[in-house]
C-alpha positions as semicolon CSV with decimal commas, in nm:
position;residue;x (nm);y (nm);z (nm)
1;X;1,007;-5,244;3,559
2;X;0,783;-5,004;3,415
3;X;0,488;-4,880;3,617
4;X;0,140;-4,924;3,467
5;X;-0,082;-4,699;3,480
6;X;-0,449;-4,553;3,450
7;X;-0,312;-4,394;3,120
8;X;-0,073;-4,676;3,008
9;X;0,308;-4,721;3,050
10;X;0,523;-4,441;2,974
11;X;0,857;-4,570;3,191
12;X;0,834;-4,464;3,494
13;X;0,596;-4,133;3,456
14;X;0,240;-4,066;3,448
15;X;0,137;-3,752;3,273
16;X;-0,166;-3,554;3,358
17;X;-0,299;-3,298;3,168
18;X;-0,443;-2,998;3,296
19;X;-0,804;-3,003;3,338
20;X;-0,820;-3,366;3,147
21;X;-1,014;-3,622;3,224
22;X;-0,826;-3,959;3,310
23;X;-0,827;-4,287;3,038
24;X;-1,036;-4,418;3,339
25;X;-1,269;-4,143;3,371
26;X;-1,295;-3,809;3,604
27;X;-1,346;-3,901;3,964
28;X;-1,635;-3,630;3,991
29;X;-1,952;-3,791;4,218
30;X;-2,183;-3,940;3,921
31;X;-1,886;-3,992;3,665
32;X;-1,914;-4,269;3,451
33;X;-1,624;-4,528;3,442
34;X;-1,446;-4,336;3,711
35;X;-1,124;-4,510;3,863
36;X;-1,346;-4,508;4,185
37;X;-1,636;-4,698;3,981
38;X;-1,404;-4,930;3,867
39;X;-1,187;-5,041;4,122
40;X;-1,243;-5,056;4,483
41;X;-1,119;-4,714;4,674
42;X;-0,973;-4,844;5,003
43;X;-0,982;-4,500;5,196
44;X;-0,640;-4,387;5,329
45;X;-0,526;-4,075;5,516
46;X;-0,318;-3,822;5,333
47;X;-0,091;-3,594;5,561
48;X;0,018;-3,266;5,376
49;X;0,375;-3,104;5,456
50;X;0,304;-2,761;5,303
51;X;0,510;-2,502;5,147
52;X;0,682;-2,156;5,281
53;X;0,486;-1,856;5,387
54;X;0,195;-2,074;5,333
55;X;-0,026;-2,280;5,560
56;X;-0,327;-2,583;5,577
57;X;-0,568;-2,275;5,504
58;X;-0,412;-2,322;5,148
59;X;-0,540;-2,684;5,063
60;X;-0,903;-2,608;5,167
61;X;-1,040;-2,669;4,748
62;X;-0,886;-3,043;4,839
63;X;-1,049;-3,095;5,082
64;X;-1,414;-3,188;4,950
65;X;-1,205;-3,333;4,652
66;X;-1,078;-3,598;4,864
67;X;-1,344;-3,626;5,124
68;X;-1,554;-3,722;4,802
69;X;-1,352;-4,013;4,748
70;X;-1,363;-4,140;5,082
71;X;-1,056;-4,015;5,201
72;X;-0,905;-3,831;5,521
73;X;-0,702;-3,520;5,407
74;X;-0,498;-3,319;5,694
75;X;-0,348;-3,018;5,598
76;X;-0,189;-2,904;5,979
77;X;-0,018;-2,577;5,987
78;X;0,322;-2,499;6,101
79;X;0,393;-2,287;6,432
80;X;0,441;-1,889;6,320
81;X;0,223;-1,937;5,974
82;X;-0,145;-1,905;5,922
83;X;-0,335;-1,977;6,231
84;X;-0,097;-2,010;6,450
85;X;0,073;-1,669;6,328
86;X;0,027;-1,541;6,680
87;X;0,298;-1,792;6,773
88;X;0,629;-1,662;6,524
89;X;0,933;-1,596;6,669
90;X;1,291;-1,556;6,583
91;X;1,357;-1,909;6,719
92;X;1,109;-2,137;6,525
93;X;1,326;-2,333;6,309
94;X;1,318;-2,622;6,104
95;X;1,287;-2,913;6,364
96;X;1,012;-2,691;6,443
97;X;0,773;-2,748;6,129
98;X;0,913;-3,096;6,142
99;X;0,745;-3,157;6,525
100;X;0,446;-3,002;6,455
101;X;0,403;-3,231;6,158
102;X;0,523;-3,582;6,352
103;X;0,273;-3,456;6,663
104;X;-0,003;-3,443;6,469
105;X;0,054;-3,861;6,386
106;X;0,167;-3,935;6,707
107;X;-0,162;-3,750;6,891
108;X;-0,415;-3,814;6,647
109;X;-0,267;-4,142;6,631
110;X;-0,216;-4,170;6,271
111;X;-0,029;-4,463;6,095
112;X;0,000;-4,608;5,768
113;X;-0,062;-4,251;5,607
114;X;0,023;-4,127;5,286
115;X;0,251;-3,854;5,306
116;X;0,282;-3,513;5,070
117;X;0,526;-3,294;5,048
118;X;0,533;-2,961;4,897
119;X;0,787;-2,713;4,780
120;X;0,966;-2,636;5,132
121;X;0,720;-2,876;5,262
122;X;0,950;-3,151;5,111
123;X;1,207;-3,046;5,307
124;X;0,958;-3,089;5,596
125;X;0,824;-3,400;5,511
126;X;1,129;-3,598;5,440
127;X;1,235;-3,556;5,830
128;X;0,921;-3,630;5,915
129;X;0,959;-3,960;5,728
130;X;1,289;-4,024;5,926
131;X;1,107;-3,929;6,265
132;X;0,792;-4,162;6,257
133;X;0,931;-4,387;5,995
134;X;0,656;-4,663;6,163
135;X;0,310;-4,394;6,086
136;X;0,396;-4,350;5,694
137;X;0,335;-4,616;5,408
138;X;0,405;-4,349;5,103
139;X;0,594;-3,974;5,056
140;X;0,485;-3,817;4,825
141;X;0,721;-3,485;4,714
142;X;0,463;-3,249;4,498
143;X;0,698;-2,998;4,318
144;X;0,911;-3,011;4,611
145;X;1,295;-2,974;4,739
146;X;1,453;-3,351;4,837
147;X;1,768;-3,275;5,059
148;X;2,034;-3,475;5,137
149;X;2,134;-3,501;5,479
150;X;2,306;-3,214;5,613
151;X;2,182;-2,965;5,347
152;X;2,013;-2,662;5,459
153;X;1,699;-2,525;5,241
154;X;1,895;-2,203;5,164
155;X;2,175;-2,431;4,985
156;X;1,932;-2,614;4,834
157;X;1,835;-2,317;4,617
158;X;2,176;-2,106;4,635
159;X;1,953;-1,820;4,715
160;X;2,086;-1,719;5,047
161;X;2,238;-1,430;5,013
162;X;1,911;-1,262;4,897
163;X;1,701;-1,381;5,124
164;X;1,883;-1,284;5,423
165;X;1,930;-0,962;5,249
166;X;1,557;-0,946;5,211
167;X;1,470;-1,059;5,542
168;X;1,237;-0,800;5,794
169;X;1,386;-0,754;6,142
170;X;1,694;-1,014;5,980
171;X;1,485;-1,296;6,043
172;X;1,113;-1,311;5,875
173;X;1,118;-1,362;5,508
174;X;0,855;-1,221;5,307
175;X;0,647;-1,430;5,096
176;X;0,707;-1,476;4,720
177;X;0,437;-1,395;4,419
178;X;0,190;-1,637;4,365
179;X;0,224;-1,826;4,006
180;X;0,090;-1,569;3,750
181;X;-0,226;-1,868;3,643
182;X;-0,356;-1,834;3,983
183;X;-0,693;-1,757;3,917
184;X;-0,756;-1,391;3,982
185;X;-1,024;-1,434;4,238
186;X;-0,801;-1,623;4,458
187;X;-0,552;-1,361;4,505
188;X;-0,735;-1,165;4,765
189;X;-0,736;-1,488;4,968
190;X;-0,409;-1,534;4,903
191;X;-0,254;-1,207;4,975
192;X;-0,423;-1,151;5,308
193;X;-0,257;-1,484;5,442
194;X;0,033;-1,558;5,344
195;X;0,306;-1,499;5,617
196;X;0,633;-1,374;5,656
197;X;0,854;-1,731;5,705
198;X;1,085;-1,800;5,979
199;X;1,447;-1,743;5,859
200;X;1,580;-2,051;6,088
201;X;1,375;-2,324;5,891
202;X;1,530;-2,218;5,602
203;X;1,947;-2,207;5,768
204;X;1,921;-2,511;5,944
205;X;2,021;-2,797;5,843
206;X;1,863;-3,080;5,738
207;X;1,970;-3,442;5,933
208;X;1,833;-3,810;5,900
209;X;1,846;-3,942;6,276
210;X;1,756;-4,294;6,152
211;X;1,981;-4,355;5,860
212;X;1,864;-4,375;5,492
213;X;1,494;-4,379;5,371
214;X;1,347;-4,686;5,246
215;X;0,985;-4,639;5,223
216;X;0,841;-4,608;4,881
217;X;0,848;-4,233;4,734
218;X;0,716;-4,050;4,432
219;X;0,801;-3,741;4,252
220;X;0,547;-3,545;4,122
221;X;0,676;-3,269;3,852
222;X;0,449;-2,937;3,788
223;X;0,585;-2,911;3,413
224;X;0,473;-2,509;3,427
225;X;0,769;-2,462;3,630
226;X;1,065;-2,604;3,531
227;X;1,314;-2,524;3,866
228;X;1,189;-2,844;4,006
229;X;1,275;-3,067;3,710
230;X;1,635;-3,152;3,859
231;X;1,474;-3,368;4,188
232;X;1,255;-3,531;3,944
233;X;1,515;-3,657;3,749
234;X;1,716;-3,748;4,032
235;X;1,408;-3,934;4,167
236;X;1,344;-4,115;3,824
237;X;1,767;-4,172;3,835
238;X;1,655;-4,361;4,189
239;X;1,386;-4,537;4,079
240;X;1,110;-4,345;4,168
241;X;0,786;-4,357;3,991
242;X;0,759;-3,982;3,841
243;X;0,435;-3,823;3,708
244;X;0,383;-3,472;3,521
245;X;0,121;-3,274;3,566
246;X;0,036;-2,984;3,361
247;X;0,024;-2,720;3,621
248;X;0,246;-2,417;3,781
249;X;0,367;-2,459;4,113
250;X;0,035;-2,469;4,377
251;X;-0,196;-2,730;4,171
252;X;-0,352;-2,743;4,498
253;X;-0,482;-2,397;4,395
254;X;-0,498;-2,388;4,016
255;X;-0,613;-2,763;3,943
256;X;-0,727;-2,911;4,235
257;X;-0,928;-3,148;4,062
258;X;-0,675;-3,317;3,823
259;X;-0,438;-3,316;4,179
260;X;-0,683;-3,495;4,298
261;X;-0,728;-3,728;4,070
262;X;-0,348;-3,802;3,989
263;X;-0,308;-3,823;4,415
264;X;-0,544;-4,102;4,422
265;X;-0,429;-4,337;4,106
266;X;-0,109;-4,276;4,332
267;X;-0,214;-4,371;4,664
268;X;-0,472;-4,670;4,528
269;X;-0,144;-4,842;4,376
270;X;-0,007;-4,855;4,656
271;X;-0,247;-4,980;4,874
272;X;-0,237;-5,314;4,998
């Protein structure tokens, strides 16, 4: 069945242009027929996965964004990257990132979250969905790898011959380019924290402990970068709602706002 919409029906996709208001308004504080103004925001508490080299310092333009619309946004960051850089080693792999993710649930005592995954971070995310399968109502992949079980990251994107090659000291992998849209004053920000990533998250392989998924999943697409377009036809081919939004790879950087808003149309159809 096709999946209405704020914009209308367009199969199983919503498509969000960049910087464009929403059919049902902009979700700004003060906007006139907002989707907040005219249907009830239940709050909900939105865990982000994040992506490699990167950390929760990333997300911090979402954060008011979301706190505006009466939501809890955690953005934790993975041992070895950002904040807890002090703490890399050779031996952080990827149950690692996975554990730091499921004990921030577990002690904060988090359930019925909404779940996001991005880039790497949906390699992340989708064992933390199999770990505390009882804490997460949604899982959300933002531009972001789906493995089976028992694929690694690396063979996900056939790229590991380079990056070992490219790895310092054979086991920290330096950071890629930011998209070229970033907006220029962000790159200083950028530059001085993004980390060298742990080469182990990205060998080891990924393994359900629990059996399939069966919680309800989207697939966002960035449509400025097409090498995600494969898992988003693969989730549409599984029945996945799939939205588009016009945006290179870290919309959580370059258009936080229409993230925003696309996130929660997402997470307000599916709340109870």
């Amino acid at each position: 069945m096709a999946r209405r919409t704020g914009q209308g029906t367009v199969g199983r996709r919503t498509v969000v242009k960049q910087g464009a208001m929403l059919a049902t308004g902009a979700l700004a504080s003060g906007a006139s027929g907002s989707y907040a103004q005219t249907r009830a925001v239940k709050p909900v508490t939105v865990v982000v996965a994040h992506g490699a080299w990167s950390s929760g310092w990333a997300w911090k333009k979402m954060h008011p964004l979301m706190t505006a619309r009466g939501h809890r946004l955690l953005t934790p960051s993975y041992t070895g990257l950002g904040e807890r850089a002090h703490l890399a080693n050779p031996d952080i792999n990827l149950d690692t990132h996975i554990t730091d993710v499921v004990n921030v649930l577990v002690y904060e005592d988090l359930r019925d979250i909404v779940l996001i995954g991005h880039s790497y971070g949906g390699v992340v995310a989708t064992g933390v969905a199999d770990r505390a399968r009882d804490r997460i109502r949604r899982l959300i992949y933002l531009d972001a790898f789906v493995p089976n079980d028992g694929q690694s990251f690396l063979e996900l994107t056939g790229q590991g011959q380079q990056v070992r090659a490219a790895a310092v000291d054979g086991w920290r992998v330096p950071p890629n380019p930011p998209p070229p849209d970033t907006p220029k004053e962000d790159l200083p920000w950028i530059a001085e924290r993004r980390m060298h990533h742990p080469i182990k998250t990205l060998e080891q392989k990924f393994a359900l402990t629990k059996g399939p998924l069966t919680l309800e999943r989207d697939y966002v697409l960035c449509t400025r970068s097409e090498a995600f377009r494969p898992y988003a036809q693969r989730a549409k081919a599984a029945g996945w709602p799939v939205h588009e939004l016009d945006s290179s790879h870290n919309p959580h950087i370059t258009v936080p706002r229409p993230l925003a808003d696309l996130l929660e149309r997402i997470v307000q159809e599916g709340t109870p």
